[in-house]
C-alpha positions, -999 to +999 in steps of 0.1 A: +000+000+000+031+021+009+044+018-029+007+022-049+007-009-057-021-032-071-020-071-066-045-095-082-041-128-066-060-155-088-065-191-086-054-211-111-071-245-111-038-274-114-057-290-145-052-261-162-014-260-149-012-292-163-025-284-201-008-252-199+026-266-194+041-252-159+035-285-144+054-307-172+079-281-173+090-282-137+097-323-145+118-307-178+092-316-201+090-286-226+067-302-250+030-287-236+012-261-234+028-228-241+063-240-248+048-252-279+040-221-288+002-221-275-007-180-258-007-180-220-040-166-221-054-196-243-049-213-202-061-182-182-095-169-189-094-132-174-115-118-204-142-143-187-165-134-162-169-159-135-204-165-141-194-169-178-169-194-167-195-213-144-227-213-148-240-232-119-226-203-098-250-180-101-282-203-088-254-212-060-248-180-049-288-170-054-296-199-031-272-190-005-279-153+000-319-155-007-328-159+028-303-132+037-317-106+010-358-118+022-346-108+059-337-075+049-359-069+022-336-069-006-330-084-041-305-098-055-290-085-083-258-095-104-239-065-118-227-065-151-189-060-168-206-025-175-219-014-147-198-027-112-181+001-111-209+026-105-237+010-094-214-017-071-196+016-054-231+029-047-216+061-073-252+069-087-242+072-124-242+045-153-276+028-167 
């Protein structure tokens, strides 16, 4: 926080270590993955959202939290890519 700087920690599940290459390649097996020329990013799906990714998490997450949200009167509501940023900083601008 000193320095201003930013750190994304992500999971990355080991299956897709294992078709991406790091796995092999820490057994000196240079023949998966991106050291066959493959793009890293073919392995890690950041352009994705997560509910893109899996689509059972959304009824997950819907089931979990309904009681919450009917407690306090609430709904639900999953922001889109478009509109986190204002609406999930409580900002009042965006659609």
């Amino acid at each position: 926080m000193q320095q201003g700087c930013c750190v994304n920690i992500i999971h990355i599940a080991g299956s897709r270590m294992i078709s991406q290459g790091t796995d092999g390649l820490s057994r000196g097996d240079a023949n998966e993955g991106v050291m066959t020329g493959r793009s890293m990013l073919e392995f890690v799906p950041l352009h994705r959202t997560c509910l893109a990714r899996s689509p059972l998490l959304k009824p997950q997450i819907q089931l979990c939290l309904q009681p919450y949200a009917d407690m306090l009167g609430q709904k639900i509501s999953f922001l889109s890519e478009m509109d986190w940023f204002w609406k999930g900083h409580d900002l009042g601008q965006g659609n």
